[in-house]
N, CA, C and O atoms as a Tinker XYZ file with bonds, in Angstrom:
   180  protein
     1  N      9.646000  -26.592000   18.632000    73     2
     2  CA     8.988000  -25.513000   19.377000    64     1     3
     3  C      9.792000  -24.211000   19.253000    63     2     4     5
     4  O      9.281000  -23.119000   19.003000    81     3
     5  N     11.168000  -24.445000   19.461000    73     3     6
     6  CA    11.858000  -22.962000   19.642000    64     5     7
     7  C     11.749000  -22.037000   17.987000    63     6     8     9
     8  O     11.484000  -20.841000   17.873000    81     7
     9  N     12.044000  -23.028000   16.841000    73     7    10
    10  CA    11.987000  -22.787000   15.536000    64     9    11
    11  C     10.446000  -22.075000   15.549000    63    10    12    13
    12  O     10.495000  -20.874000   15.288000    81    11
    13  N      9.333000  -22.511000   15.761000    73    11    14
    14  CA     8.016000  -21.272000   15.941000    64    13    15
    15  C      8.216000  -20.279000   16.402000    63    14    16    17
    16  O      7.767000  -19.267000   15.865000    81    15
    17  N      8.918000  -20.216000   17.495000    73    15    18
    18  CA     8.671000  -19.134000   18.455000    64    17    19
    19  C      9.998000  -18.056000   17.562000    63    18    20    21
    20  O      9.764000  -16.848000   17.521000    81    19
    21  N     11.185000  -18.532000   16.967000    73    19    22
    22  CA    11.678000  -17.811000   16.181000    64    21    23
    23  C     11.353000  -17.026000   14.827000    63    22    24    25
    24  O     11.829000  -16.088000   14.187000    81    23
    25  N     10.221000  -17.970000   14.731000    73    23    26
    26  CA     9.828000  -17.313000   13.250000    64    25    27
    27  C      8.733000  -16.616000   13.464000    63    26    28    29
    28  O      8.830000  -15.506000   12.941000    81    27
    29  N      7.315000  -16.855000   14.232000    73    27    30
    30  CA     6.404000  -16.132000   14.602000    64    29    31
    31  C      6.977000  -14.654000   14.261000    63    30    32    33
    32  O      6.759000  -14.132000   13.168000    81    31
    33  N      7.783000  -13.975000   15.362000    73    31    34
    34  CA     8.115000  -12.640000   14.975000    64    33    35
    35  C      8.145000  -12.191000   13.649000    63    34    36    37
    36  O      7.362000  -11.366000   13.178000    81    35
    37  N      9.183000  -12.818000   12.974000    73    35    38
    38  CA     9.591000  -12.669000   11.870000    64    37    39
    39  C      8.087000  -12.635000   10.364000    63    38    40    41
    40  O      7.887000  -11.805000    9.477000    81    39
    41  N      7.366000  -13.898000   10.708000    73    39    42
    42  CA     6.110000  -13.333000    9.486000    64    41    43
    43  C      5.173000  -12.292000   10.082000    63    42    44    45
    44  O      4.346000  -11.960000    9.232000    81    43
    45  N      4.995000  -11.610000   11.332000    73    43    46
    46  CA     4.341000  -10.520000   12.190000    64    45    47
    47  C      4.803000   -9.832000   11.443000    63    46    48    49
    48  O      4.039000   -9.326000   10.621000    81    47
    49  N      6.379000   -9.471000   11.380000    73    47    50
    50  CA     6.618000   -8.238000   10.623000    64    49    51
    51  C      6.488000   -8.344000    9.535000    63    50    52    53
    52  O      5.981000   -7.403000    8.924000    81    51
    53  N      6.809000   -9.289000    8.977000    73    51    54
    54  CA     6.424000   -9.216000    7.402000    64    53    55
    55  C      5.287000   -8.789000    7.275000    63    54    56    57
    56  O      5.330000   -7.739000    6.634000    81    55
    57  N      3.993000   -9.139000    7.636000    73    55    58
    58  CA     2.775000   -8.626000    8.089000    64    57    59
    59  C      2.571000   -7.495000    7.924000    63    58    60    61
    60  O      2.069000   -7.051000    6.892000    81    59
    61  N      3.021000   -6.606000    9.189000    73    59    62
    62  CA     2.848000   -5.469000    9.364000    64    61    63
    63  C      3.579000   -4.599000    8.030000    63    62    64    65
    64  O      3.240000   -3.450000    7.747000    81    63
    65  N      4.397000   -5.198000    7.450000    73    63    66
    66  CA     5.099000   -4.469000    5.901000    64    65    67
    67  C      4.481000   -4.681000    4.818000    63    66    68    69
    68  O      4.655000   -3.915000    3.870000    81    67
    69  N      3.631000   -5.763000    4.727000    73    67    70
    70  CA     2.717000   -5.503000    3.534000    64    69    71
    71  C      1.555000   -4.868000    3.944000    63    70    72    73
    72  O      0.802000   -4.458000    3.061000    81    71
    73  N      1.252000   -4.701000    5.136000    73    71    74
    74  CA     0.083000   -3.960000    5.553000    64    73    75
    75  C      0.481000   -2.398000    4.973000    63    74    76    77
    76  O     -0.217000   -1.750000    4.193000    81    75
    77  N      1.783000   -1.966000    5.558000    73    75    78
    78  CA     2.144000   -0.368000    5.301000    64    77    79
    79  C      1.603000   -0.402000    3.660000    63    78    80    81
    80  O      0.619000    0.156000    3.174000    81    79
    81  N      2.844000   -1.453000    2.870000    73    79    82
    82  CA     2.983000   -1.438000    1.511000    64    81    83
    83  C      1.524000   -1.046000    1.030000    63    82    84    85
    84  O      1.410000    0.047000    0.476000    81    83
    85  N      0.304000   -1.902000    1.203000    73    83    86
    86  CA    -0.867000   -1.768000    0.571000    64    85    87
    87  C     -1.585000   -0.590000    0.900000    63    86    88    89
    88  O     -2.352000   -0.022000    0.124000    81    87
    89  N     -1.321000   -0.216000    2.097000    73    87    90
    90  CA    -2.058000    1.077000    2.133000    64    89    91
    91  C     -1.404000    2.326000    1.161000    63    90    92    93
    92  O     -1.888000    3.107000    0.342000    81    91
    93  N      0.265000    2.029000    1.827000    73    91    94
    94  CA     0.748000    3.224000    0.291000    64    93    95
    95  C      0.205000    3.170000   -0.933000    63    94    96    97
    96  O     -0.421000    4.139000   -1.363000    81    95
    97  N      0.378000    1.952000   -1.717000    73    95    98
    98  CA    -0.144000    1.278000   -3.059000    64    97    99
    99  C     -1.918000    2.332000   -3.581000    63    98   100   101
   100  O     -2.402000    2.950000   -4.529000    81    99
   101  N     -2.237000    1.907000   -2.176000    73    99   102
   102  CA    -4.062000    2.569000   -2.076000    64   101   103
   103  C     -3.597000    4.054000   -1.944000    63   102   104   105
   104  O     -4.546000    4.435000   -2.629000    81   103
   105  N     -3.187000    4.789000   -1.758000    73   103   106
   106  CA    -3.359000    5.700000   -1.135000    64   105   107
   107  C     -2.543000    6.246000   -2.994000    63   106   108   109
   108  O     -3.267000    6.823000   -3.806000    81   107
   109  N     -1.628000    6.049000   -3.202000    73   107   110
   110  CA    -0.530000    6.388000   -4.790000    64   109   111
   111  C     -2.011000    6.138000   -5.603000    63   110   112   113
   112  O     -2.346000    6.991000   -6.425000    81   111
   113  N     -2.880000    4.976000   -5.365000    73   111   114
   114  CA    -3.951000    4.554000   -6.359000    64   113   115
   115  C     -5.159000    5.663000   -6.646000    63   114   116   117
   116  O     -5.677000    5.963000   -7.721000    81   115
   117  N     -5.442000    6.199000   -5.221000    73   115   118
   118  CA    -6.899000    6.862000   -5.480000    64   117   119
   119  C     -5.946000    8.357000   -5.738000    63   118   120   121
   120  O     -6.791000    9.096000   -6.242000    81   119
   121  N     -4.795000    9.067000   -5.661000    73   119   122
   122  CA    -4.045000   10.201000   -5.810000    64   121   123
   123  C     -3.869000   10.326000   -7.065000    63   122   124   125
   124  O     -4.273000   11.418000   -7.466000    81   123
   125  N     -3.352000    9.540000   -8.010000    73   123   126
   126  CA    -2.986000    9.212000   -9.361000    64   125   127
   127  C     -4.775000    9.392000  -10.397000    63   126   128   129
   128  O     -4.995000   10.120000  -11.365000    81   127
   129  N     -5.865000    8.295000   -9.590000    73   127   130
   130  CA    -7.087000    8.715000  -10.253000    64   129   131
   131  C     -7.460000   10.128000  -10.240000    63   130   132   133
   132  O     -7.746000   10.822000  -11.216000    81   131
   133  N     -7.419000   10.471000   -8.984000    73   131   134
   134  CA    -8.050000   12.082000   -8.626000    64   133   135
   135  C     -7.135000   12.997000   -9.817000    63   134   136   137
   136  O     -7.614000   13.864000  -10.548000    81   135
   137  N     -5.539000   12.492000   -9.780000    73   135   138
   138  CA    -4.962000   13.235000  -11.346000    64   137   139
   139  C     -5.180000   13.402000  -12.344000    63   138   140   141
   140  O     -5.122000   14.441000  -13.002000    81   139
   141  N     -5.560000   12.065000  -12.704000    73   139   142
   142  CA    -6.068000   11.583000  -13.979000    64   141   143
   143  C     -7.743000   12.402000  -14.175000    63   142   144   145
   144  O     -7.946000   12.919000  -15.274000    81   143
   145  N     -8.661000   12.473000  -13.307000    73   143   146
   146  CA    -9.328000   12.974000  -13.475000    64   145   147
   147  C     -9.460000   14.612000  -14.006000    63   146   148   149
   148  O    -10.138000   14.986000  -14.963000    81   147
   149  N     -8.299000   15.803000  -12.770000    73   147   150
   150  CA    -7.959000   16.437000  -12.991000    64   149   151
   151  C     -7.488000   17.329000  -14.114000    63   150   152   153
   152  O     -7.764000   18.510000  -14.326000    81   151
   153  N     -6.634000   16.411000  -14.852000    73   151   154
   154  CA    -6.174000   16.781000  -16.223000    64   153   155
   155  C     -7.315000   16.480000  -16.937000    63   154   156   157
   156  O     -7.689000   17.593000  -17.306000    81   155
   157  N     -8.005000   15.773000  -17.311000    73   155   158
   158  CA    -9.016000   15.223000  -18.856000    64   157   159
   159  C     -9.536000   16.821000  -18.307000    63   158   160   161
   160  O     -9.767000   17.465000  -19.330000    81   159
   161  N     -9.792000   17.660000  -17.105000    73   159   162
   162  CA   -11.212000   18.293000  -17.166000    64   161   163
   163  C    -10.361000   19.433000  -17.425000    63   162   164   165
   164  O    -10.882000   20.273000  -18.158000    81   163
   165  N     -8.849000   19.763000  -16.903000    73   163   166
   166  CA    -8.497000   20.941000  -17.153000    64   165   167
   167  C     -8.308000   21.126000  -18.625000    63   166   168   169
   168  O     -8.739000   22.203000  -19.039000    81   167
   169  N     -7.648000   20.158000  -19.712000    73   167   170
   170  CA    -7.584000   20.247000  -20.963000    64   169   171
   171  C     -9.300000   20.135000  -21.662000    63   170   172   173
   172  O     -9.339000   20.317000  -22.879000    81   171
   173  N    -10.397000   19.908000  -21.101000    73   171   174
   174  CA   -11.616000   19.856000  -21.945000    64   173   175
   175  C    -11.872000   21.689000  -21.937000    63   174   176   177
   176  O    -12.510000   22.286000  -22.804000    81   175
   177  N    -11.293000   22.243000  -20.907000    73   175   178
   178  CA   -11.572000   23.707000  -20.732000    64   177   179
   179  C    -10.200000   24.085000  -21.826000    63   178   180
   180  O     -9.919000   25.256000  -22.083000    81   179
């Protein structure tokens, strides 16, 4: 019982750190497309 109650916390946060991680990941993902887009149109001009 005590070994749960020690670790519970511990994968919560892990949790909550891949939660941050993936949203950064998403957020670097659609910033990088919007770039990528950016450039092809400024060099077609």
């Amino acid at each position: 019982m005590e070994k749960n109650m020690w670790r519970f916390p511990i994968e919560l946060k892990y949790i909550h750190l891949f939660d941050r991680i993936y949203e950064i990941i998403k957020i670097t993902y659609i910033c990088a497309l919007y770039l990528h887009d950016l450039v092809l149109f400024l060099l077609k001009k």
